[in-house]
Each structure stands twice: as C-alpha cells, then as structure tokens.
N, C-alpha and C positions, 0 to 999 in steps of 0.2 A: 260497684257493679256486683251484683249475685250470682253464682253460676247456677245454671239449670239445672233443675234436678230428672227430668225424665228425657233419657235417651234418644225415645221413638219421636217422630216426625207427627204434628198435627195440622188440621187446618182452623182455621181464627178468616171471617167473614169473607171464604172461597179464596185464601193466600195460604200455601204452604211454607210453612213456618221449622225450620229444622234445628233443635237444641245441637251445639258442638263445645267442646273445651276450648274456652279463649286461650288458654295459654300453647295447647297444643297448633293449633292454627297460627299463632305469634310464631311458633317456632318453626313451624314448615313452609311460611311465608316467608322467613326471615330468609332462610338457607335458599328457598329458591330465588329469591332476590341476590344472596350474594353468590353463588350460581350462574346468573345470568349475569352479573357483572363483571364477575371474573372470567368467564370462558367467553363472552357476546361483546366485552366491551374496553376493558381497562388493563389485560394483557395481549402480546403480543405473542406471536406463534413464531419458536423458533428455527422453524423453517424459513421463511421467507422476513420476519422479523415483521410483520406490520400489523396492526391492531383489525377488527373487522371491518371500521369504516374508512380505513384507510386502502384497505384490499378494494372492500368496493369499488371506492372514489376513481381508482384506476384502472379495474375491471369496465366500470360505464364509461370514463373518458375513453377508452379505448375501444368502447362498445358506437360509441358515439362520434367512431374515426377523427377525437384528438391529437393527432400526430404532431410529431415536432415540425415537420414541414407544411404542414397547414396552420390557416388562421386561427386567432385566437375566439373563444366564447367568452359572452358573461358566465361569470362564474357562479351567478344566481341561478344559470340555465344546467348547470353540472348540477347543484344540491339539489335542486328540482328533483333531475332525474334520478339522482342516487334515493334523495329520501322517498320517492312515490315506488319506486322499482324494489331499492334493494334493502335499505337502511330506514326503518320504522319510527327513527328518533326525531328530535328538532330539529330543524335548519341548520340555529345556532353551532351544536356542536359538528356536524357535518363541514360546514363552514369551515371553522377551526381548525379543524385536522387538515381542509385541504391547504392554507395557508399556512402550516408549519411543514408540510412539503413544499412550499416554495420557497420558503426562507431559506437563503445561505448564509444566517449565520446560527440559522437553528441545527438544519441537517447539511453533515460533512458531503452528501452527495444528495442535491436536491431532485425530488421525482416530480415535482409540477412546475412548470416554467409561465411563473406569474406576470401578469403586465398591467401597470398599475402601482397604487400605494400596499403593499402587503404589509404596511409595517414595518418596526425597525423594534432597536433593545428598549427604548424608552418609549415607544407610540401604539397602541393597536392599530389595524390594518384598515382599510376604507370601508365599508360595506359591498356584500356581495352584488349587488347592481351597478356599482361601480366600478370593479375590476375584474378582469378578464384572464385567460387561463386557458393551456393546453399541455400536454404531455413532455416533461424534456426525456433528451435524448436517454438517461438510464432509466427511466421507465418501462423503455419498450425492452429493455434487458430484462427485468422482470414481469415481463407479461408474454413475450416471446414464444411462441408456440403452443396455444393456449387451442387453437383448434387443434391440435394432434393430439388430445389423449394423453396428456402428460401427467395430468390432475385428476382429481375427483370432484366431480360437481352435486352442487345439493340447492336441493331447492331453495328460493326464498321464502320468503314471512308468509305468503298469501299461496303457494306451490302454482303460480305461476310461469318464473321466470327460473334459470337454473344458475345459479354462481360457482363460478370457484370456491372451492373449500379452502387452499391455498394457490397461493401464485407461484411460478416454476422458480424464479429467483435466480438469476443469472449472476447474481452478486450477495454475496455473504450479508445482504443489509441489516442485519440485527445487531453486525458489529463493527459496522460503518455508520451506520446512522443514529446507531444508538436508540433509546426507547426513555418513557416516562410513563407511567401510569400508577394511581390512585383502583383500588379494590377495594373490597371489604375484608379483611382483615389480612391484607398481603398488599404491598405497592412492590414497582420495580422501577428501577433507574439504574439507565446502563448509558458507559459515557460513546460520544463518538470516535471512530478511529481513519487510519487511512486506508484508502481502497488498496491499493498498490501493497502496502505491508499485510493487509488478510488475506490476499489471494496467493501470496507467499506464503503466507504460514499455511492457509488452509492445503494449499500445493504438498506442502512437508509433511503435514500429517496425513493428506492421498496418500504417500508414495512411504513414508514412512510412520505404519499404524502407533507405534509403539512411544515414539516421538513423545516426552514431556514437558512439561510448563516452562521450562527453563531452555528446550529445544524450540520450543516454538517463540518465546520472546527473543531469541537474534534475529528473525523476522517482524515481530509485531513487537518491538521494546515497549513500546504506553498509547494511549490514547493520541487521538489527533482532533485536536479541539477545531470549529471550526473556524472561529476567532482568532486563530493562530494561542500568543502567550509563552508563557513555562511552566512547564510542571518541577515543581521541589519536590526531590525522591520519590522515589521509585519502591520503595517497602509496600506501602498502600495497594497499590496495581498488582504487586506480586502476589498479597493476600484474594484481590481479586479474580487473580486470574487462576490461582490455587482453590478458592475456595466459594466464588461468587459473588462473597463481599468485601469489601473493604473500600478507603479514600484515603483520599490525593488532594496536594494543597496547587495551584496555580495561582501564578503571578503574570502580571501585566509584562510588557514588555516594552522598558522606561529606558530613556539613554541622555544623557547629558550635554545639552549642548547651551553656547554661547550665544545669550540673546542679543546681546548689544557690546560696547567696550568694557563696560563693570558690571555686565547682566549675565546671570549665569539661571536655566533651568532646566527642570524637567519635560522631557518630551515623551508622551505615553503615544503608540503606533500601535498598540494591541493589550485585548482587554480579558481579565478571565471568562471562562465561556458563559454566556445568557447575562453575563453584566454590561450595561449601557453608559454611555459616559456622563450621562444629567446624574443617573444613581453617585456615579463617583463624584460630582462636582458637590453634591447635595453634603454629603458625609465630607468631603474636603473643607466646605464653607462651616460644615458645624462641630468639626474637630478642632478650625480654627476659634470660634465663638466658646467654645467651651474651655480651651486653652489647653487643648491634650495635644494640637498642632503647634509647633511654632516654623517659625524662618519662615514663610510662606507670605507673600507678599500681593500677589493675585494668581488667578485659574482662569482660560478662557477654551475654551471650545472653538479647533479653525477646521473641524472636520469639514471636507468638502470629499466630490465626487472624483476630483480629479488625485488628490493625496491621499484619501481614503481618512483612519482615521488620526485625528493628530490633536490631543490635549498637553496643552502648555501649562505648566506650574511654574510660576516667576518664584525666583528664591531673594531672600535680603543678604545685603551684602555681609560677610564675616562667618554663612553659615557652610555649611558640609553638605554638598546636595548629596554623597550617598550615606548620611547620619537623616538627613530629612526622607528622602527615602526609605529608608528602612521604617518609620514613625509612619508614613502612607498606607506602608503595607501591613503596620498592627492595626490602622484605626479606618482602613479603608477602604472598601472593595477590590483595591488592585492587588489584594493578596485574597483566595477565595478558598474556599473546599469543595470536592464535590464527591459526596459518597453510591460507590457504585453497590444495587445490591442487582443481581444478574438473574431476575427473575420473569420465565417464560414460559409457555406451554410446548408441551411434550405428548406428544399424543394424545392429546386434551387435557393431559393432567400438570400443572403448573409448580417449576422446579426450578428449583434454583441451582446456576451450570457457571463452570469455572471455563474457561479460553478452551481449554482440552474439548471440552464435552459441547461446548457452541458450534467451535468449528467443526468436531464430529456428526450433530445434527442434520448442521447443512450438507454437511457432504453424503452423507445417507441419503439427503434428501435429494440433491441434484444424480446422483448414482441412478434415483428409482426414476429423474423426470427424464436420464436421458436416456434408460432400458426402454421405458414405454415410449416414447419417440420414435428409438429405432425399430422398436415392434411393430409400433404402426406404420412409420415410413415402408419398413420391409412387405407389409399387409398391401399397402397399397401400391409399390413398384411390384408384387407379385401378382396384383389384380392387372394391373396394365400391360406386364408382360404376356398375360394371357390372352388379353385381347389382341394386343396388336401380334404374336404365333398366330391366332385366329384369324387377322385381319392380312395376314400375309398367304395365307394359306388359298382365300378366297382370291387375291388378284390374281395368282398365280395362275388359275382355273376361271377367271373373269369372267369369258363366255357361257362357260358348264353353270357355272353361279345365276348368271344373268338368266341362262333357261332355266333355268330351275325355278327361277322365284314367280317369271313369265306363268311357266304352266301350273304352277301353285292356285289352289283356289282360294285359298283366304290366307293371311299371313299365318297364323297358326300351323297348316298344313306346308308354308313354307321355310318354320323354322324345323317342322320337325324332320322334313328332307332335307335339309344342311345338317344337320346334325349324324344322319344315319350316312351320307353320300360321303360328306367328305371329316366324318369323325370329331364334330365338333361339341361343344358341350355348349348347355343352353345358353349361358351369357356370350360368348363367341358370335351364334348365331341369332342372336339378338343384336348385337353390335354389328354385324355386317347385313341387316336386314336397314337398317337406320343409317346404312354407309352412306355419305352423298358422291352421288359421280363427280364432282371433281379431284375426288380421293383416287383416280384409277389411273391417274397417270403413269408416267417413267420415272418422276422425279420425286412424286410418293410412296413410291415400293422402295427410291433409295434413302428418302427420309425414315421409314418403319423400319428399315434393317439397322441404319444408323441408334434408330431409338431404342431398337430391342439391344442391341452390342451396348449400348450405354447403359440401360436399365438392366442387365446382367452384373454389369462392374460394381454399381449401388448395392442389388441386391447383395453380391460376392463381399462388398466392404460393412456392410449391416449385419451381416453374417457373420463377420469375425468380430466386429465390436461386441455381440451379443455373445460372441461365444468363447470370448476370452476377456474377463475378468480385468487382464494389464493393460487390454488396449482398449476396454469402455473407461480406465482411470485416466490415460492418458487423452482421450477428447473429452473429456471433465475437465482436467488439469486445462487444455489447450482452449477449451472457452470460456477457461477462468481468463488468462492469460488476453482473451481478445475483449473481454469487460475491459481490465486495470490499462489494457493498450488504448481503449479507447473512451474510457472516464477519468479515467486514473491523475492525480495531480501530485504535486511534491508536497512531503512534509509540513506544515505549520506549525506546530508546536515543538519547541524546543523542550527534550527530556536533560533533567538535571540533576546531578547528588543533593541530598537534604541538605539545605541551611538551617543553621540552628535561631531557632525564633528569641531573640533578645528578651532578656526580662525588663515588666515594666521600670524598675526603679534602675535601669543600665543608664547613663549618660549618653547624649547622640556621641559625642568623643567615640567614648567605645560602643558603638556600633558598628563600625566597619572593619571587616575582616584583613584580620593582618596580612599586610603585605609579605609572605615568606615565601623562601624563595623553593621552587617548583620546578617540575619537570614533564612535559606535554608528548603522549604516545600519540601516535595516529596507528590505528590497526590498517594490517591487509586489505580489509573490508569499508574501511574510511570511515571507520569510529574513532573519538579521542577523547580520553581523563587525563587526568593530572594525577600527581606524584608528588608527596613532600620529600623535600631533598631536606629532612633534620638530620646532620653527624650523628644523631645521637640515637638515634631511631634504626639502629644496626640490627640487620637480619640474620638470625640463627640457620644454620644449613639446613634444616628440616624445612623454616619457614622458604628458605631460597628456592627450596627445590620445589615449594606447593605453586612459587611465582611462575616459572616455567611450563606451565603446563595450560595455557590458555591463550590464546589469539595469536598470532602472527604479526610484526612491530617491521615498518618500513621505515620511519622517521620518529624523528624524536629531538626536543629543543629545552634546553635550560635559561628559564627565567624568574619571577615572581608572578604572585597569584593576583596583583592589581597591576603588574607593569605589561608589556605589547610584545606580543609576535607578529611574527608573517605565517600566513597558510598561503603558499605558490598553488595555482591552481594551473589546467591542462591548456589554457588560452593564452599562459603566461604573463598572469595578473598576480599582482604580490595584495594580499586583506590582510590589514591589521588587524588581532583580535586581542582582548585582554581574557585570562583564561580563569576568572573567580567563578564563570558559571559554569563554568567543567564538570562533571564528575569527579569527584576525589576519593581517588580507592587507596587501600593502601598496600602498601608495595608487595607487603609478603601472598596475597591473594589476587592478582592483579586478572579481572575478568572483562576482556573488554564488552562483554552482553551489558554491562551497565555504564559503559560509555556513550556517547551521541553522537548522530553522524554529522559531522564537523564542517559538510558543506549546510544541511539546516542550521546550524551556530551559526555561520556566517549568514544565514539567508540569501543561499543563491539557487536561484528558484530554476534553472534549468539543469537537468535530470543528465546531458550529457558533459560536464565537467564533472570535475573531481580535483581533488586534493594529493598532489605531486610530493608534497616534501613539506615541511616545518621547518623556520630558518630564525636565527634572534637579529632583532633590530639593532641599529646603533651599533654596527661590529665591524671592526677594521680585518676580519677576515673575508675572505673571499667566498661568495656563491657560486659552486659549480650548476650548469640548467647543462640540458640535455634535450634533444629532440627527436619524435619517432624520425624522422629523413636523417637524420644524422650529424645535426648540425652542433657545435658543444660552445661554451662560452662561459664566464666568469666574471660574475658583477662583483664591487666591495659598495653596502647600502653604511656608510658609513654617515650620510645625511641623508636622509629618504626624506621623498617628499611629505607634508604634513597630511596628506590624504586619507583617507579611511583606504584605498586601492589606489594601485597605479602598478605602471606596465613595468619589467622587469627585462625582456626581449621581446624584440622586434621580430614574431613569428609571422612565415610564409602564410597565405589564405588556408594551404593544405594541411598545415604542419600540426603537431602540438608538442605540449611538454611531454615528459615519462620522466625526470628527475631533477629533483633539486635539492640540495647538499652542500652543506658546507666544504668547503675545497682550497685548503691550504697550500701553500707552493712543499708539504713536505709528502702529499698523498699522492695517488695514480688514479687516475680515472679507469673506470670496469664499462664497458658495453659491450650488451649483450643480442644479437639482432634472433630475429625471427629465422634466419636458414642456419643457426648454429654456429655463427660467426664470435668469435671475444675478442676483443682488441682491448688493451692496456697501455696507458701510457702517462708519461710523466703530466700531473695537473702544471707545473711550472713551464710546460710547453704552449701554455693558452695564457696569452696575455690579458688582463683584466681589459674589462672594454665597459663604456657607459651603457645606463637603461634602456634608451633607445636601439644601440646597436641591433643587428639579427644574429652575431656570433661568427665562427668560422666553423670549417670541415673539421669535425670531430672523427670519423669512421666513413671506410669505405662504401657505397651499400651494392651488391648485388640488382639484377632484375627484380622488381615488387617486393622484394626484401625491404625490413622496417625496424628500428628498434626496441626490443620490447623491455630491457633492462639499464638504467645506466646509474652508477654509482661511484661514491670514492673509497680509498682502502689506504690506510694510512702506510709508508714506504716499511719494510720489513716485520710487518703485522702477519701470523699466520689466521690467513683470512680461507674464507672454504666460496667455491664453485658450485651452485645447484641449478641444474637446468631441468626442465619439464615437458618432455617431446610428446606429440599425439596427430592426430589427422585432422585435418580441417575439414575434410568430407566427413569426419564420423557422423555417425546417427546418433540423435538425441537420444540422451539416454542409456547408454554403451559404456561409457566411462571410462575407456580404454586409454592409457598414459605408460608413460615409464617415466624413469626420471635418474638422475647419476651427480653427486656428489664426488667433485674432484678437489686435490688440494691447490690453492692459487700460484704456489712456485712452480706448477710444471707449465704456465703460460705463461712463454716469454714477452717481454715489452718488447713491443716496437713504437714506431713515430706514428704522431696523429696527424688523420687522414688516411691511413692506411687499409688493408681489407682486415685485419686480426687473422686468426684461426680459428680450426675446429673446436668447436667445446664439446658436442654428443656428435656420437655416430647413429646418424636415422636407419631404424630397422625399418623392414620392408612394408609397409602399413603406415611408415612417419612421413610427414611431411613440413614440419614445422616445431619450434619452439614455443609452448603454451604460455609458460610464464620462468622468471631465473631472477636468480640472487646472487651478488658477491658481499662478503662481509664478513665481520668476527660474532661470535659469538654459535650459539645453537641453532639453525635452520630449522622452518615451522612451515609446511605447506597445507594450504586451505581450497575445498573444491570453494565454485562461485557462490555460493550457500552459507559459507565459510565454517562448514564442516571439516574437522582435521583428516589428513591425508599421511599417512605415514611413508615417509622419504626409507629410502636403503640407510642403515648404519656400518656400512664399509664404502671405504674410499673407491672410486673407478679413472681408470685410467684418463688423461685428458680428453683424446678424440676416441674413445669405447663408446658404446652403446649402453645405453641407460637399461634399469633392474620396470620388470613392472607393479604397480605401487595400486593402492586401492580404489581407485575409481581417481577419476579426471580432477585437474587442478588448477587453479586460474590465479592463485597466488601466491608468493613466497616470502619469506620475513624471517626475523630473527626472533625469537623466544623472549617474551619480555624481562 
C-alpha cells in the first residue's frame, strides 16, 4: 500500500475522497478501541464493583419491577430490554453477564435469582428463551434509593433514556463478589469474599481511618470462595491485599472414609473455586493412564441435589489414602491457584487497589450516597412541612378561606388573596386552592398536626446526620450492618498455614506429614493454630517476650498433628477434629490473625455456637463443663463414642455451655457470674457422672443473674482474678468499662452450690460483669473486634471497684 502524497481533500466522479496517514489513524483507532473497552466494558467500578452491563442488567430489571416478590420473566425479555434501551452490544454477551449473577457457585452473593437450567462448573446454561429471572433479594440492596438523588445519571447510547452512572451499593460488592475481566492491555481478577467479614472490616476502617492491612485482616483473614474448599497460606492474599496483586493455592476439601469392610476412599465435598467435578474426573482418569496416579482403583460421581456435592475415589487395598492424596493434589485440579490482580476504576481511571484502598473507595462512596439522600429526603420533608403549616393555617380560618375563594373571580385572583390575607407563599396557596373538602374535618387537622410533629423530628434527625460527620459514619456503619444481617452467611472456606508441596521424585511413604506431637490455642476471639511441642526448639527470653504480646488464649490442648481432639461447643456437643490443617505458627511469634476460626474447621454452619474449650481424647482425666444457669459436672471420655460428635451433657432447652477444662480431683473450680459473684471450690466435690447425665448445682444464682466465666485453677497455684464491669444500657459506641485484677488467695472456698462472693464492687454507672478470667499466667483483655485493651498493672482489693481501662471489653484470656 503507498501512502498518499497530497494532503488536501479532492473530488474523483462527484465523491470526496480525503488522503490521511494510515498509520496515524491505526493508532487513534487503536487507543479509542481500547478506551472504550476498558472504561464501557471489561472493568469494573470500584464503587459499586459491577462491570456496565451488569449495572444496566439491574438498573432495567428493576426498571421493569423485577422484584424478588414478583414473578419470574423470560430472560430473553430482560436482554431485550437492556440491549434496545441501555446496552448497544450482542445479546450473547448481555446474556452472560446476566447468568453469572445467578450463579451461586460463581458469585459468593448472587444478584439475579435464576429459575431454570443456568448452568453448572461443567455445562453452559440453557438459552435465554428458556430460562427465566428476577431480582434476588441483594440486588434491591444495590439499587435501593435510586430515585432520591443518590447518583449521577447520564444519558444513554442514543440520549434518550437516563442511567445510573453508578449504583448506590449497599454492599461492598467488589469484594464480595469479586470480578473478572479481559482489557486491552490491563485484565483484572479479584477473588470472592464473605459479606459478614467486609462489612466488619469496611466498619473498622469507618471508625478507624488509619487502620492497616494487617488491622483489617482480623476481620477479613482471606477470601471466601464460594465453593467452600482451603486455601494453603496465607503469604499470597497478604501480598494482595498489600499490594493488589498476588496468589493463593486452594485445595478441595477430601476426607477419608470406609467404603465397605476392606474398602477405604476418598470422599471430595468441595471443589477449588470455578473447578467442576467431570474437570477433575477427566485429569483423575488420565493421571491414571499415564501412570503418574497410582492406588486408584475407580472415581464416580454421586453428586445429587439432596448431598450436594460428593466425588468418591475408591483406593487398592495396601495403599495410603493420605500419600494418594497428596499425588491428587500435584496432578489434579483438587489443588488449584488462583491469581488476584485488584484491578478497577477510580474515577474513571483504572488502578490497581490493595483491601486498604477497596474498602476506602466504597466507603467514600456510600459516605456521598447517603449525604445526598439526606439532602434530598430533608428537601422534600421541608417542602411538605410547608405545605401542610399552610394547610393548617387555612382550616383554622375554613369559613374566611371558603369566602374568599367564593368571591374570587378566577383562580389566579384567588391565589393571590390567600397569599396577601392570610400570609401565604405561592405553593401554600396553591395547595389549598386544589384542597378537597373531605380534608376539612376534626380528624384531618388532627392528622396534619400529627404529620407536621413528625415531619419536624425527620427534619431535626437529617439535620444532625448532615451536620456531624460521626453520626452520618454511624448510619453508614448501621446499614452496613442491616445488608451482613440480612444477606450475610457463614464462612466456606477454610484458611490454612502453607503446606509444603512434595517433590516429584518424594515416595507416597513420605508424603505425609509427620505425626509430632503439638499443641492447639483457641484465641478469645475463636481462632485456633497449632504449636510444635519440639524439646529442642527452646525459646530465648527476647523471643518469649515477642510470644506475649498477641491475642488472648482461653484454651489450649496437647496432642499430635495427625492424631484427634475435642472442640466442646456452647450446645454441649463434644467434634472430633485432627489438627494437620491448622495453622502452624511458631511459638516464639504466635499471632493468632493467621489462625482460623475453629468453628469454620469444624464446619458448623450456625453463627450462634462457639467453641467452649479444647479437651484431649482418650484421657482418664476428668472434664470439668460448666453452664451459664449454673449447673457444673465432670465427664472422664476415656472411651468416646467413635463418632465424628456426640453429646457431652445433657443441657436444659434454655441453658448453654461457657466452659470446658480439664479438671482433675487435685484443682478448684472458678465461677464467675454476671452480678459479681465468685465462687470456688473443690473439683473433687463433683462426682464424675456419664455423657448423658445434665450435671448437678455448681453455684448459687441470684435473680437474672448468669454465668459468664467458669474455669479450674490448679490447688496452690498463684492464679490472678480479672473482671470487667460496664452497663448494659450503655450506648453504642461509648466504650465505657473498668476492670480489677485481684489476687486468688483473698477468695475463700466455700461448698458447691453455694452463692460465692464479691469479686468487683459496681460503681455508680455499673451494672454487670462484661467478661472475667481466673488463671495462671499473664492476663490479655480484647474489645469484641479483638482489639487489645489494656487491664491495670496493680493488684485491687477483692470486693474494690475496678480502675477504668480503654474502651469496653468482651474478652479475657491469658497471653499465649
């Protein structure tokens, strides 16, 4: 091709014909091409986290009153409307994007509630004339006051119709739901997380700007895939969340059981995220063929609707299922990667943002949707207030009114003597020119005084959200709070320390991780790692004193890294767990931020138990329980049932746990209740009783009084007293506490069942005991956030009144 040589524009047989630089036009076509694909198409805005045809998609269902309580459409009749209205492109991709919001195992929180085949990890979805679609319930969280002026609207493709520029976003969904896209010369992939831990973190860094990466992951520890799984270490995600990018290895989640009398296999329940189980079967069967598998003997697929999912690996007899295992997870999707790079737009411009700077976005951005809100709410309860002053004004004078309008010649001349008679301003008497007479009753003058008193209190409460900066953060924070209360689900993904990835030429023999023997923390906060118990592994005082200075330790169990504990939970269910998927820190740094919350380990999918105590199986010692009504008791599991769970005590409908401890006949029992009562007494007073039983009277209780501490204390141990007084009316946010450190020899034993004594004396403002500890070692108090709280360092008298400490406290522990 020859470039033209004369610049100016000629005509050739009545066609203008214009010479340009092909290579300059290559390059201004290019850039506007990738332009339009990166700000129109292939990223997402970190405000609201959704790509633009995805905003659309749920701008028009909602335009086209898709509600979750209404019927479902063809979803042919949704891309319709979006592509003719808002969205210029194919169908095809239109389509797409609306069925990866429905997908739950694509997005950790789905915005389109599909009905139909949408698809699975192994099938694309049915066609759009086949399947149907409306809004689920967190959508309308992101689209939610959309006519108040919250956004900016811009026209569409054709300056017809008007869109959202962004959606208000009621939910952090950029880091909930995560994103994927393809650009020209930039792509982004950010992983999913859980609702309930971003609206925590984002909360923390509302209230505390300053808050780092390492503040914010005790709230948001890793992703929450929404396949469930494990993530191996945690280095990855820190890089991530520090710096935008970085990966993460995820593993299936495989457990061992007994196919038949000599039949031993694998049973996979959960997959790394976007992998299907035909993907894994495929790689299984050709690992075998190639002879990089062995022991494997068949695979079948019993995934159904009722168990969800469930891939069997039959193993041959003589092999290791966790040495075959480990060979799975080198040669086959059940061990996967998945690289985050955290790339978004920022005020159109497209950046790459580490956890700090995500959550900062959103919160900037909900900040502006809920100013302008109240702007305009207060806009329009100050238009209404005016009318109805005006509209009261007029009854009051009903008759003078009624003349007036009578001898009026045309309405014009009637508003403009309402206006001058009785001081009205033109919209006033406009509004009571248009009054209807059944508005003139008795019972309408007491409805408009009603409405004006009520529309004064709005106004008065708009008024201070606007005009104080702490308390527009605080209805931020409070409908973060009612999204996670009302989307919000428990954990899936278990977070894990790195395992180290075998080398090819290792033996399965040695591939599995030596059984030695360990030691299991549960933090305050109901996080738990492990601890090598090696003799040899002795801590220098420098490194001892770096141990102390991180989390809060309520229990603690010595066993091996392949052998079984008990985790006692608050319903009085004893879970076996084996602790190899732990976290394993080591001792001289011990942070429990890189631990896991030990009720996801166990997979127990309701949000109000917890984790009591750590106890070793097989042990001819005694377990002390304890119960908030006061009831105390003393199992020996010296044969426990073979169950993965079984019951421990026989609790009341009302009752629950608050401790459980080993409890030798040579220790004392410590409760502690909520009106500052301590009672002490011999553990050899509490006869061991079986599983079944409910226990006897441990402690007296007062009126609505409850336990909130119970532990043992070994007989002539100098053990220390910490209690934590505060008001149960306080106001959120206040953080007002004291709290007093006594020593345990000034509280005498008495017999159990008794009332105890005084442990604080309540100042004038107290009403209760927040949270208490007896024990040896260094006391560690943590608000509910489990941010540290610093206790007095002098001793107080037994029944004295506690010192006041720096904001409110919800737990107590010993220093690990």
């Amino acid at each position: 091709m020859t470039e033209a040589r004369s610049d100016a524009p000629h005509d050739t047989a009545g066609e203008r014909i214009e010479d340009i630089d092909i290579s300059q036009e290559m390059e201004g076509s290019f850039l506007e091409y990738a332009y339009s694909v990166i700000y129109s198409r292939a990223l997402p805005d970190a405000r609201d986290g959704l790509k633009p045809v995805q905003r659309r998609i749920l701008f028009m269902m909602q335009d086209m009153g898709l509600r979750p309580e209404k019927g479902h459409v063809k979803s042919a009749r949704v891309v319709g409307e979006v592509m003719g209205k808002l969205h210029p492109h194919g169908d095809a991709s239109i389509y797409d994007a609306l069925v990866r919001m429905a997908q739950g195992f694509a997005m950790r929180l789905p915005l389109v509630d599909g009905h139909g085949n949408f698809g699975s990890l192994d099938d694309g979805p049915a066609a759009s004339r086949y399947t149907e679609a409306r809004l689920a319930g967190a959508a309308l969280a992101m689209t939610e006051s959309l006519d108040e002026d919250v956004v900016d609207f811009v026209p569409n493709y054709d300056n017809q119709i008007m869109q959202p520029d962004v959606l208000p976003s009621a939910v952090p969904n950029l880091l909930v739901n995560g994103a994927s896209g393809i650009a020209v010369g930039m792509a982004t992939n950010l992983a999913p997380h859980n609702l309930v831990e971003a609206v925590d973190g984002a909360k923390h860094l509302l209230h505390h700007p300053e808050a780092t990466v390492d503040d914010l992951m005790e709230f948001i520890p890793g992703p929450d895939l929404p396949g469930g799984g494990t993530i191996v270490g945690l280095d990855g995600v820190k890089d991530a969340y520090r710096t935008g990018r970085g990966a993460f290895r995820t593993r299936a989640r495989v457990s061992v059981e007994q196919l038949g009398p000599r039949r031993t296999g694998l049973v996979v329940t959960e997959l790394p995220y976007l992998v299907g189980p035909e993907r894994v079967i495929d790689k299984i069967k050709q690992g075998v063929e190639a002879k990089k598998l062995s022991g494997i003997s068949d695979v079948a697929d019993l995934t159904d609707r009722k168990n969800g999912l469930r891939l069997v690996v039959s193993l041959k007899t003589g092999f290791s299922p966790d040495a075959v295992l480990e060979q799975l997870y080198r040669y086959t999707p059940l061990e996967d990667s998945f690289s985050i790079n955290s790339v978004a737009l920022v005020n159109g411009q497209p950046q790459t943002l580490g956890l700090r700077e995500m959550l900062r976005v959103f919160l900037d951005h909900r900040i502006a949707v809920v100013t302008r809100r109240s702007e305009f709410r207060l806009s329009k309860r100050r238009e209404r207030l005016h009318l109805v002053d005006g509209l009261l004004i007029a009854i009051l004078d009903i008759d003078e009114v009624i003349q007036l309008i009578r001898t009026s010649d045309d309405a014009e001349t009637a508003r403009t003597r309402l206006m001058q008679v009785f001081d009205l301003s033109e919209a006033q008497a406009e509004y009571i020119l248009e009054l209807r007479l059944r508005r003139l009753t008795k019972f309408s003058r007491v409805e408009l005084e009603a409405e004006r008193d009520q529309l004064r209190i709005e106004i008065e409460a708009l008024l201070e959200i606007l005009g104080s900066p702490e308390r527009l953060r605080e209805v931020v924070a409070a409908e973060l709070d009612q999204a996670a209360e009302a989307f919000g689900t428990p954990r899936r993904t278990v977070l894990t320390g790195a395992v180290a990835k075998p080398s090819r030429t290792t033996s399965s023999d040695a591939l599995q991780v030596a059984d030695t023997p360990c030691t299991v923390l549960l933090s305050a906060t109901g996080r738990a790692l492990r601890v090598d118990r090696d003799p040899e592994a002795a801590e220098s005082p420098r490194s001892a004193s770096r141990a102390t200075k991180h989390g809060a330790v309520i229990s603690r169990a010595d066993g091996t890294v392949r052998g079984e504990l008990g985790a006692i939970l608050t319903d009085g269910t004893l879970h076996r767990f084996t602790p190899v998927d732990l976290p394993l820190v080591p001792a001289a740094s011990i942070a429990f931020s890189a631990g896991v919350r030990l009720t996801d380990y166990l997979g127990i999918a309701d949000k109000r138990l917890h984790v009591v105590g750590l106890v070793p199986l097989d042990t001819d010692t005694p377990i002390g329980l304890f119960t908030a009504q006061g009831i105390v008791k003393r199992v020996v599991l010296t044969d426990p049932p073979a169950k993965p769970l079984f019951e421990v005590i026989g609790l009341k409908a009302d009752d629950r746990l608050v401790g459980a401890f080993p409890a030798p006949d040579d220790t004392e029992f410590a409760a502690v209740t909520n009106d500052a009562q301590l009672l002490r007494f011999s553990a050899a007073s509490v006869r061991p009783q079986g599983r079944p039983a409910g226990g006897m009277a441990g402690i007296r209780l007062g009126a609505d009084a409850r336990v909130v501490f119970a532990g043992a204390v070994p007989e002539g141990a100098e053990a220390r007293v910490v209690t934590v007084a505060d008001s149960s009316i306080t106001l959120p946010g206040t953080d007002v506490a004291t709290a007093k450190i006594s020593d345990w020899a000034e509280f005498p034993a008495k017999g159990r069942g008794t009332g105890g004594v005084r442990a604080q004396r309540f100042l004038k403002w107290e009403d209760q005991i927040a949270c208490a500890w007896v024990g040896t070692g260094e006391p560690r108090a943590l608000a509910a956030d489990g941010a540290a709280r610093k206790l007095p360092t002098e001793l107080g008298r037994r029944d004295g009144s506690g010192q006041p400490i720096d904001g409110a406290a919800a737990h107590v522990g010993a220093a690990p």
